[in-house]
One Martini backbone bead per residue (centre of mass of N, CA, C, O) as a GRO file, in nm:
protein
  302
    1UNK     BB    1  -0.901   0.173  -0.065
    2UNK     BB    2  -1.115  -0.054  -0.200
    3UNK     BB    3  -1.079  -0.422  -0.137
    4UNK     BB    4  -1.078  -0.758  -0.238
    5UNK     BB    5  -0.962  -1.027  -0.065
    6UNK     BB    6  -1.037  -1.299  -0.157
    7UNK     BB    7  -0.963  -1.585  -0.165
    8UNK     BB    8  -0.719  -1.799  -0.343
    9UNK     BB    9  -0.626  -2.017  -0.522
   10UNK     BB   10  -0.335  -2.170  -0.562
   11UNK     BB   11  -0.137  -2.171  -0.782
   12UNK     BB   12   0.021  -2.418  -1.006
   13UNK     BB   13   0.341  -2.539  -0.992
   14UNK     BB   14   0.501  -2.836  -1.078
   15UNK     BB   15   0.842  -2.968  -1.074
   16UNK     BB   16   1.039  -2.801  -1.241
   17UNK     BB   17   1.274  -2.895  -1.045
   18UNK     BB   18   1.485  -3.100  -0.864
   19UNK     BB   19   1.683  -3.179  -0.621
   20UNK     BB   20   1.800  -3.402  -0.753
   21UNK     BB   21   1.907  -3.241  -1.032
   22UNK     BB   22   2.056  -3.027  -0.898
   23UNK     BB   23   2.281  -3.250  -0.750
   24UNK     BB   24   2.394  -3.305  -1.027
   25UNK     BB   25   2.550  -3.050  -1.033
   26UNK     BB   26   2.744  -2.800  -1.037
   27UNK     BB   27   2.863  -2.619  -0.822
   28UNK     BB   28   2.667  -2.339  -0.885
   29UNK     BB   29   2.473  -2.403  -1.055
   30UNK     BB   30   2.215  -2.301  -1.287
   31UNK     BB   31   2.131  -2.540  -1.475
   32UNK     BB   32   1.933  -2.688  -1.669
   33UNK     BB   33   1.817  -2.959  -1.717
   34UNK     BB   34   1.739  -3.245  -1.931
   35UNK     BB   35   1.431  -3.354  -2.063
   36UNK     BB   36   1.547  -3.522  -2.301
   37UNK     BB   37   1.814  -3.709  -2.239
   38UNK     BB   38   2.061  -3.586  -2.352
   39UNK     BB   39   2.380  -3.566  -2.439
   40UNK     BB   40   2.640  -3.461  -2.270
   41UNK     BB   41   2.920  -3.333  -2.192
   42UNK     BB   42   3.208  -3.389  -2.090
   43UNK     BB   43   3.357  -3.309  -1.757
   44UNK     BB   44   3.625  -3.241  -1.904
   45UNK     BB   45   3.515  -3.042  -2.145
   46UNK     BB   46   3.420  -2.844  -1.930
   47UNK     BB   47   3.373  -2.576  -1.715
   48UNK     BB   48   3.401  -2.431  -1.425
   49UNK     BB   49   3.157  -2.231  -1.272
   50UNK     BB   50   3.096  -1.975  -1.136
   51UNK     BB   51   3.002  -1.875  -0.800
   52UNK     BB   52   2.792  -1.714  -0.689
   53UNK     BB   53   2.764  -1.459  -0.438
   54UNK     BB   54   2.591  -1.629  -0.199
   55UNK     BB   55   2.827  -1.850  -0.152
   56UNK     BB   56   3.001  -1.665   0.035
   57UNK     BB   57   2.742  -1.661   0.298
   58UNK     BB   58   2.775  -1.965   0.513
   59UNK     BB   59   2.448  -1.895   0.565
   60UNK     BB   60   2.405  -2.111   0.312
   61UNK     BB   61   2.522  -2.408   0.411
   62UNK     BB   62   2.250  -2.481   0.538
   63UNK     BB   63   1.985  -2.660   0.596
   64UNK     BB   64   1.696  -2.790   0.446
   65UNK     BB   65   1.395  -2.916   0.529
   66UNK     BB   66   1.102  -3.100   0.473
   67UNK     BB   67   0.994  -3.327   0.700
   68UNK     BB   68   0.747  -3.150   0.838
   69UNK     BB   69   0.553  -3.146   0.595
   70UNK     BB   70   0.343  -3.205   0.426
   71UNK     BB   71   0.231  -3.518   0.252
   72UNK     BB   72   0.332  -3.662   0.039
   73UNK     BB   73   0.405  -3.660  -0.324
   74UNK     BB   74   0.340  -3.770  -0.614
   75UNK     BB   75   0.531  -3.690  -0.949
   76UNK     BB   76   0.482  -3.671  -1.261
   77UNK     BB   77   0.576  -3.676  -1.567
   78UNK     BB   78   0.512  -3.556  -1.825
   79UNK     BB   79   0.166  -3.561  -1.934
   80UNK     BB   80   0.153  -3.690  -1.639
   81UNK     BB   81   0.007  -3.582  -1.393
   82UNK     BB   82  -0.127  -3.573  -1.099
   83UNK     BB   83  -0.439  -3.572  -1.073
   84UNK     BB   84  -0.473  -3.383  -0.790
   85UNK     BB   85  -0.308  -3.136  -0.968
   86UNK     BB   86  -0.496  -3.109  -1.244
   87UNK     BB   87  -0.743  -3.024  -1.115
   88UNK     BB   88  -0.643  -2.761  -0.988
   89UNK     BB   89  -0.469  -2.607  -1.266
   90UNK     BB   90  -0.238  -2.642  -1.317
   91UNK     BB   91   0.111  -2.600  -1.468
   92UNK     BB   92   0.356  -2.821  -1.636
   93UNK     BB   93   0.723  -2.892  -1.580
   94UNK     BB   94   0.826  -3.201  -1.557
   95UNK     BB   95   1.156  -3.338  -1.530
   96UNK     BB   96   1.089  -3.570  -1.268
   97UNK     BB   97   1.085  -3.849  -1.071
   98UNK     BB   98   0.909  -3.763  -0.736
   99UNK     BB   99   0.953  -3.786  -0.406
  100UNK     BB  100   0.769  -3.531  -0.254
  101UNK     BB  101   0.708  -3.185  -0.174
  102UNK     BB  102   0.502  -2.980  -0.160
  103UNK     BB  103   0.544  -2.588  -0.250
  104UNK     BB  104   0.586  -2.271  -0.216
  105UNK     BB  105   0.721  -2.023  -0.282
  106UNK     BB  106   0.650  -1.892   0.001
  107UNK     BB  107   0.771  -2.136   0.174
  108UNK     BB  108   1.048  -2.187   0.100
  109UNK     BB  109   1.163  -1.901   0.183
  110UNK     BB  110   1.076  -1.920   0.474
  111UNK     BB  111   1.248  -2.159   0.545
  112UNK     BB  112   1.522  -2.043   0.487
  113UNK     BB  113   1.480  -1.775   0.636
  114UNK     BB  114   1.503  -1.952   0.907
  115UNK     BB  115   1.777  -2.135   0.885
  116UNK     BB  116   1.972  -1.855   0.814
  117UNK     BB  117   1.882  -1.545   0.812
  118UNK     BB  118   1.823  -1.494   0.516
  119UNK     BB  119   1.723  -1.279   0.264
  120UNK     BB  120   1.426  -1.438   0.088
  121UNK     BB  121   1.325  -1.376  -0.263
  122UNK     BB  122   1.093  -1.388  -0.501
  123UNK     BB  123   0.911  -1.319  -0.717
  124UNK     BB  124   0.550  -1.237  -0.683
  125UNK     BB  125   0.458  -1.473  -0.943
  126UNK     BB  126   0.706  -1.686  -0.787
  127UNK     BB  127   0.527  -1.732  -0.538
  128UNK     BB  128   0.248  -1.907  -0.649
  129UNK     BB  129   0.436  -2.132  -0.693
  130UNK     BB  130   0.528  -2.472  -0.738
  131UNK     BB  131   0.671  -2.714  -0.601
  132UNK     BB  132   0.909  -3.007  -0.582
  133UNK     BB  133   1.061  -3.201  -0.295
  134UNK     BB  134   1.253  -3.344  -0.140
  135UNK     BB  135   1.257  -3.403   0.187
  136UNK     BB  136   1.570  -3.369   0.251
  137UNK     BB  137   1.674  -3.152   0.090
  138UNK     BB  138   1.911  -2.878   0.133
  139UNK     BB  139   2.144  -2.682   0.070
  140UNK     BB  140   2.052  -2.334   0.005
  141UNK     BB  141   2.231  -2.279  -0.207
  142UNK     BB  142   2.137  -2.527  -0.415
  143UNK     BB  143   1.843  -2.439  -0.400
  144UNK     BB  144   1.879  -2.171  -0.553
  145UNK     BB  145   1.990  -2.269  -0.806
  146UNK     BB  146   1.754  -2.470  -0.897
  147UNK     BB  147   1.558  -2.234  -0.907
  148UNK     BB  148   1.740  -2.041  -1.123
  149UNK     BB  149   1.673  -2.316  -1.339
  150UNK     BB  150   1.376  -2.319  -1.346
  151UNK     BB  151   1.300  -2.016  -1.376
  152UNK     BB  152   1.518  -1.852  -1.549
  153UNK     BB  153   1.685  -1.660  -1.354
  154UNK     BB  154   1.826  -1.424  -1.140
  155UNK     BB  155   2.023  -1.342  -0.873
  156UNK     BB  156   1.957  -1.061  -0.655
  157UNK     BB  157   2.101  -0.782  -0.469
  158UNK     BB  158   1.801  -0.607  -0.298
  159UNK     BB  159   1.748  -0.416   0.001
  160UNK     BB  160   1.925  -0.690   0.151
  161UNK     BB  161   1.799  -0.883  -0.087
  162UNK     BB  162   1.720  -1.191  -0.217
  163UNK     BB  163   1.646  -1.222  -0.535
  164UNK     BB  164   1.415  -1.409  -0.788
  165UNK     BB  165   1.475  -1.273  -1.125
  166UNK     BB  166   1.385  -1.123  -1.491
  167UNK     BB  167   1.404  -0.814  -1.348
  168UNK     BB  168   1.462  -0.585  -1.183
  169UNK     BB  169   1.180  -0.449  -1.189
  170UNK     BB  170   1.068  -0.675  -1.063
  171UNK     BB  171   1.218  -0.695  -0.784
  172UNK     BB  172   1.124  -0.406  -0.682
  173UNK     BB  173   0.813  -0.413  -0.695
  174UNK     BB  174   0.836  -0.639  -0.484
  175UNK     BB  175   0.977  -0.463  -0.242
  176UNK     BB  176   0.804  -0.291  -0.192
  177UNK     BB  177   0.667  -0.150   0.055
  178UNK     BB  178   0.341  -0.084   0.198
  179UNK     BB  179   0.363   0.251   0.165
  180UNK     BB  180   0.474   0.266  -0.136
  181UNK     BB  181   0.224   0.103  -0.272
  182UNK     BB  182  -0.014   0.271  -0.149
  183UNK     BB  183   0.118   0.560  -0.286
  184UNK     BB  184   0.117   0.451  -0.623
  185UNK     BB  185  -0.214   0.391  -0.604
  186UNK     BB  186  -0.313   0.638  -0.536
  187UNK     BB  187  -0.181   0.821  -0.750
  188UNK     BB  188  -0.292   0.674  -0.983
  189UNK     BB  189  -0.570   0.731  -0.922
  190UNK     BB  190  -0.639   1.002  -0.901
  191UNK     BB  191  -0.560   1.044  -1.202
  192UNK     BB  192  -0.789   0.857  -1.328
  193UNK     BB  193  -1.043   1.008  -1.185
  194UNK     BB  194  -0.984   1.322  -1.319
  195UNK     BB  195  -0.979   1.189  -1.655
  196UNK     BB  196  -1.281   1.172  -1.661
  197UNK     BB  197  -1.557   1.163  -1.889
  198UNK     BB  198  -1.879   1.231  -1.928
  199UNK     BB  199  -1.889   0.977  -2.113
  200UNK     BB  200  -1.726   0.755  -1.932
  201UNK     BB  201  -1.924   0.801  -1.665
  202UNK     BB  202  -2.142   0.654  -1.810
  203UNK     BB  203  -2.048   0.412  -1.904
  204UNK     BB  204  -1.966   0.259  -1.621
  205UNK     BB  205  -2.312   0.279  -1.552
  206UNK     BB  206  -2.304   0.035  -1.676
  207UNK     BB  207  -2.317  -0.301  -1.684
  208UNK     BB  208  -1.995  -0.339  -1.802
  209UNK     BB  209  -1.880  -0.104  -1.873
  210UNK     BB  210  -1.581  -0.012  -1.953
  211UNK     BB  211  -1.298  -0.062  -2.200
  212UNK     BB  212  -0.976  -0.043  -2.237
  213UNK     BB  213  -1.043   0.050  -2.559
  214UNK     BB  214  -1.198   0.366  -2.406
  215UNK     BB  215  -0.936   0.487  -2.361
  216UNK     BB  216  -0.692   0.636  -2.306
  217UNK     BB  217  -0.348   0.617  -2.323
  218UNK     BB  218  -0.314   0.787  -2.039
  219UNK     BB  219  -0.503   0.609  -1.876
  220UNK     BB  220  -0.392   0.300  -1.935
  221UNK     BB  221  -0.135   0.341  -1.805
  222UNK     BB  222  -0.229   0.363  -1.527
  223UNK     BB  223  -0.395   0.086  -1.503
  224UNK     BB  224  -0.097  -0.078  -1.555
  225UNK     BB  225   0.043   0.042  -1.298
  226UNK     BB  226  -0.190  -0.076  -1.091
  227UNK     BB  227  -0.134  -0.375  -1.225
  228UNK     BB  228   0.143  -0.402  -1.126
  229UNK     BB  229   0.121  -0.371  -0.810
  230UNK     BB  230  -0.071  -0.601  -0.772
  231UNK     BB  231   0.106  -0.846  -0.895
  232UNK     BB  232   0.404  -0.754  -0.676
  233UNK     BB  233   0.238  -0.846  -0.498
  234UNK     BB  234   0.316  -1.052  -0.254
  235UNK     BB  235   0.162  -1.170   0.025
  236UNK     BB  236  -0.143  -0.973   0.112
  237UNK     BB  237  -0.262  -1.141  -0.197
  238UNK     BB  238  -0.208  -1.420  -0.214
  239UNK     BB  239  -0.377  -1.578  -0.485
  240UNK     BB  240  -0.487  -1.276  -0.527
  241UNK     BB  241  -0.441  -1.165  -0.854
  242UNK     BB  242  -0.374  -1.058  -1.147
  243UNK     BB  243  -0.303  -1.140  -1.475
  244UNK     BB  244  -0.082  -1.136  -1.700
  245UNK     BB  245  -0.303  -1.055  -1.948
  246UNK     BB  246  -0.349  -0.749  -1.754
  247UNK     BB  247  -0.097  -0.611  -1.859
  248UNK     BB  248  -0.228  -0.594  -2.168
  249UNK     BB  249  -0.557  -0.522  -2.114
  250UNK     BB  250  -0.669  -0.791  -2.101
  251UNK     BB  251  -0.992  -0.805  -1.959
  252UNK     BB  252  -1.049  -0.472  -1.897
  253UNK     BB  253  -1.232  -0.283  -1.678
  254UNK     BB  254  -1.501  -0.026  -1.576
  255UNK     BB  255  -1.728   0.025  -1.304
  256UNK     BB  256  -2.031   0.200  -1.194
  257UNK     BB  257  -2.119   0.200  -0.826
  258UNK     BB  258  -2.353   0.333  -0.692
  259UNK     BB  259  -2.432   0.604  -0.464
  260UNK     BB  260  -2.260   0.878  -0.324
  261UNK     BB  261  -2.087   0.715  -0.066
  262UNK     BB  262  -2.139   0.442  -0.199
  263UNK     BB  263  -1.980   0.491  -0.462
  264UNK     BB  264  -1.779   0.288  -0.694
  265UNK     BB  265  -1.515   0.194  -0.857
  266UNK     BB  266  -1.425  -0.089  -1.089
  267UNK     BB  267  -1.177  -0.283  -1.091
  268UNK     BB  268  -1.111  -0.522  -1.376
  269UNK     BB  269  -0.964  -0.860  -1.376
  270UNK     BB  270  -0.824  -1.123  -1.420
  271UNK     BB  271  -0.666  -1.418  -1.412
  272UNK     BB  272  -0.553  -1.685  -1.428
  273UNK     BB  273  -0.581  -1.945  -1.563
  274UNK     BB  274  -0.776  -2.152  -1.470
  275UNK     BB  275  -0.836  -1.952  -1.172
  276UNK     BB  276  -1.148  -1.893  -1.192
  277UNK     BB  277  -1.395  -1.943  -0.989
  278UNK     BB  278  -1.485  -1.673  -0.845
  279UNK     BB  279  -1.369  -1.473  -0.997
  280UNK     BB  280  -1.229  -1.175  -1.060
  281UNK     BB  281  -1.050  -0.940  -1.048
  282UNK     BB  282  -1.094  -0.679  -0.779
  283UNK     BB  283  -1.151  -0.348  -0.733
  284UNK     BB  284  -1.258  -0.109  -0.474
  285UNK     BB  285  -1.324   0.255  -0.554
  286UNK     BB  286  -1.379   0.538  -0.330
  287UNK     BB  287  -1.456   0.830  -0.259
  288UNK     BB  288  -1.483   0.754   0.038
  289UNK     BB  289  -1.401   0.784   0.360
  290UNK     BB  290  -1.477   0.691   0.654
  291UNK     BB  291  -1.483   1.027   0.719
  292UNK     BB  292  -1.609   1.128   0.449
  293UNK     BB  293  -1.393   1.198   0.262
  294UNK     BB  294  -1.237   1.293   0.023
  295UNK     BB  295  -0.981   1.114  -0.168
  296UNK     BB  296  -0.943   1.267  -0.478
  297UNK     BB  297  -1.130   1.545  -0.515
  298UNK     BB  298  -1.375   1.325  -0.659
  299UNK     BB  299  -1.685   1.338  -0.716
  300UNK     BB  300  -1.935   1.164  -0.792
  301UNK     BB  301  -2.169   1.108  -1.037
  302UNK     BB  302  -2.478   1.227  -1.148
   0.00000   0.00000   0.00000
């Protein structure tokens, strides 16, 4: 399958929760701060809550530093967030006024798991998102209760990785390898192509193609799952996925261009909002291997 590379700026979500108000927290605590500053019981009416299962691995215990990090960026709290990462397009749910560094969330896992050398992965759209750090960091344990506390996760360990994810589904989708995830985008595409008729052939190749709600229901599940590949693949695709109201079929559209060897389907779906500076999320499929051969049994139409 031909797929566009080209790279997207990167999401950005910034000082979801800060590591000041993390270390405020009782040790193992997943709770999230108070944005608005309420006053809280007293620490003699609480329970102390019990520590995740990650707490037990010692090598988590370990500092995770990020003072060699690029060079640190005041982040405002809302509604006034730093003007140039306003400009980026981010979303901002600031809730500390935080001097440190800005991370993604790809560059943080991989802080912790060169530090630990524990296996630590977020769902692969929390992911693309940004966080704001003090310099100093933190034991990798205490980060990671705070991620939890940002994101509104949950941890879990899948094929012996610490993910933190909204749901099993999305964990696995994440966690998929490279050969899992493009034999079912291979095997999803093959069957959406084998399933057009001919009047959506015809459809498809005028100039806008046709849209999501011109296919059938079981065309457009087949889309639905091929949308939700691409969105929870994790690196290869970092900061260029469909966004998240394309898993909903919203602005998803099917265009037939070339002809011959040349000819290709585009699946077209946005992006997230307010990123979309170079234009839509694209994949374009090619009826042809580069052997020439064709790939799903289904030859261009006339």
């Amino acid at each position: 399958m031909g797929k566009n590379l080209a790279r997207r700026p990167h999401r950005l979500l910034v000082g979801i929760l800060t590591l000041a108000a993390w270390l405020a927290l009782p040790p193992g605590s997943a709770a999230s701060a108070d944005p608005e500053g309420q006053s809280q019981p007293s620490p003699d009416t609480q329970k102390a809550e019990p520590k995740p299962p990650y707490w037990k691995d010692p090598r988590l215990e370990r500092e995770v530093s990020f003072k060699d990090r690029p060079a640190s960026r005041e982040t405002l709290a809302a509604p006034d967030p730093d003007p140039q990462l306003r400009e980026a397009g981010g979303a901002y749910r600031v809730v500390r006024l935080v001097q440190g560094r800005i991370l993604s969330g790809e560059e943080l896992v991989k802080a912790i798991q060169k530090e630990t050398g524990v296996r630590v992965m977020l769902q692969a759209d929390w992911l693309r998102e940004h966080v704001a750090l003090p310099e100093q960091g933190g034991p990798a344990r205490e980060l990671m209760d705070g991620l939890a506390a940002a994101f509104g996760g949950k941890w879990l360990q899948v094929k012996g990785t610490w993910i933190l994810n909204r749901s099993l589904e999305e964990a696995r989708l994440t966690l998929l390898t490279e050969d899992e995830r493009g034999q079912a985008i291979r095997q999803s595409t093959g069957a959406l192509l084998r399933s057009f008729t001919a009047e959506q052939w015809r459809g498809m190749a005028q100039k806008h193609g046709i849209g999501f709600n011109e296919l059938t229901p079981a065309q457009r599940a087949l889309i639905l799952t091929e949308l939700r590949l691409y969105y929870y693949e994790p690196f290869p695709n970092f900061g260029y996925a469909p966004g998240p109201q394309a898993l909903s079929g919203q602005g998803v559209r099917l265009r037939l261009t070339g002809s011959g060897r040349d000819a290709q389907v585009g699946l077209i779906a946005p992006v997230a909002p307010g990123r979309d500076p170079m234009g839509p999320f694209e994949v374009g499929i090619p009826f042809y291997a580069p052997s020439g051969e064709l790939q799903y049994a289904v030859p261009p139409p006339q």
